[in-house]
C-alpha positions as CSV (number, residue, x, y, z in Angstrom):
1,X,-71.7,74.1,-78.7
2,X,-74.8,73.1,-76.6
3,X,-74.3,76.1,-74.4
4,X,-73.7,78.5,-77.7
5,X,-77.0,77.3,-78.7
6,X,-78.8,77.6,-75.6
7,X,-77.8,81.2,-75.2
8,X,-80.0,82.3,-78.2
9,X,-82.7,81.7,-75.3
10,X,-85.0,79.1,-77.9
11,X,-87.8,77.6,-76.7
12,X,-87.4,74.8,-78.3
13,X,-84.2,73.2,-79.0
14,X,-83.8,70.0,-82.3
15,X,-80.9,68.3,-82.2
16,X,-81.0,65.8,-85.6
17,X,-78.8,63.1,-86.3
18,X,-77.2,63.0,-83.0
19,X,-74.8,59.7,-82.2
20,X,-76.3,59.8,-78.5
21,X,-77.7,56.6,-76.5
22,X,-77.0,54.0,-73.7
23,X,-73.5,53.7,-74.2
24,X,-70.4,55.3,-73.0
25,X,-69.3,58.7,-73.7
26,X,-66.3,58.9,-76.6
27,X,-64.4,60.5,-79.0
28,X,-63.0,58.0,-81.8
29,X,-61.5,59.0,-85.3
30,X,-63.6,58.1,-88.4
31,X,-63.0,57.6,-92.5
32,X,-65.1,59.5,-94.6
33,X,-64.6,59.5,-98.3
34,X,-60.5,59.1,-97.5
35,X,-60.7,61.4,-94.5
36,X,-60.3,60.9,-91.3
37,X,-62.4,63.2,-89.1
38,X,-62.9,63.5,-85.5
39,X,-66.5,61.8,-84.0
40,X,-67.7,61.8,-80.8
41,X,-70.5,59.4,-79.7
42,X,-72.4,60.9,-76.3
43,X,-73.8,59.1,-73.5
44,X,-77.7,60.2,-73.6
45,X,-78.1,60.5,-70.1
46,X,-75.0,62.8,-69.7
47,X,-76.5,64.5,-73.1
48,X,-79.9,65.0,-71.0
49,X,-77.9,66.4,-67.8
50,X,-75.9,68.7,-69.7
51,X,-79.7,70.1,-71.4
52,X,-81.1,70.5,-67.9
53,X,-78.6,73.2,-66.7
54,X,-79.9,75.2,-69.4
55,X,-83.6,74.9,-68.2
56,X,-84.6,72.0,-71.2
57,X,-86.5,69.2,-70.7
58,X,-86.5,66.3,-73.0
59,X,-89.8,66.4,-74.9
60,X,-89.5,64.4,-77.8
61,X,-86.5,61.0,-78.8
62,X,-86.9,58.9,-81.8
63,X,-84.4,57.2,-84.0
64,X,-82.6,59.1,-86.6
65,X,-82.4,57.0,-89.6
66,X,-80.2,58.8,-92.2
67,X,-79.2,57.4,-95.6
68,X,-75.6,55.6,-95.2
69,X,-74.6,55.4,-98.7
70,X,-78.1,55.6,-100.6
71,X,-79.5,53.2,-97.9
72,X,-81.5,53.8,-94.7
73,X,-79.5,51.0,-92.3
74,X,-78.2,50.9,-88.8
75,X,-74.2,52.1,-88.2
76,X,-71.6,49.9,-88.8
77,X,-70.3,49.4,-85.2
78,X,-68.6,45.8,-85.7
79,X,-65.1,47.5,-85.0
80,X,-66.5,49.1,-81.6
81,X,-66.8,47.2,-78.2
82,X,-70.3,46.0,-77.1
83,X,-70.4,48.9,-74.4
84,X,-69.7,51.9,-77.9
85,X,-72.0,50.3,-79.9
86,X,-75.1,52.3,-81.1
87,X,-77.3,51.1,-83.6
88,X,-79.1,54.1,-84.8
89,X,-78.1,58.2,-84.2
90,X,-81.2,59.6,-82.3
91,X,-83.7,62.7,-83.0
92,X,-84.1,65.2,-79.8
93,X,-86.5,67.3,-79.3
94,X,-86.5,69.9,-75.9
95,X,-88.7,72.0,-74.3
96,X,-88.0,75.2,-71.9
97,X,-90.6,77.7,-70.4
98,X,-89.8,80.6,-71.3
């Protein structure tokens, strides 16, 4: 998808709501509403590597706090191992000359 995105030519690129960080790179199934739905959680530095190839540079990383049921609060991530666990989805912001 990153590359698909990238070959609009932006100048910018906004990735919101991202489940990116200092963790390990996975793909884990998740319930929503009854459904279970394919998620995959990235490692930011491989996330960042991946941006590069495309001529981005990381300009801009906050926290993405979204509402989880009518609340703004960190994932639940009790059920993953310490090295999956991410408390917040991040907000990126990139940057290519262009």
């Amino acid at each position: 998808m990153l590359a698909e995105l990238c070959s609009y030519n932006p100048r910018h690129l906004v990735l919101a709501d991202v489940m990116s960080g200092d963790i390990e790179t996975f793909v884990t199934l998740q319930e929503f509403y009854g459904r279970k739905i394919r998620f995959r959680f990235l490692n930011i530095e491989e996330l960042l590597n991946e941006t590069k190839k495309h001529g981005f540079e990381l300009i801009y990383k906050s926290n993405y706090a979204g509402k989880i049921c009518d609340a703004i609060r960190s994932l639940d991530r009790a059920h993953f191992d310490k090295k999956f666990q991410l408390d917040f989805a991040c907000q990126l912001v990139f940057s290519r000359d262009g």
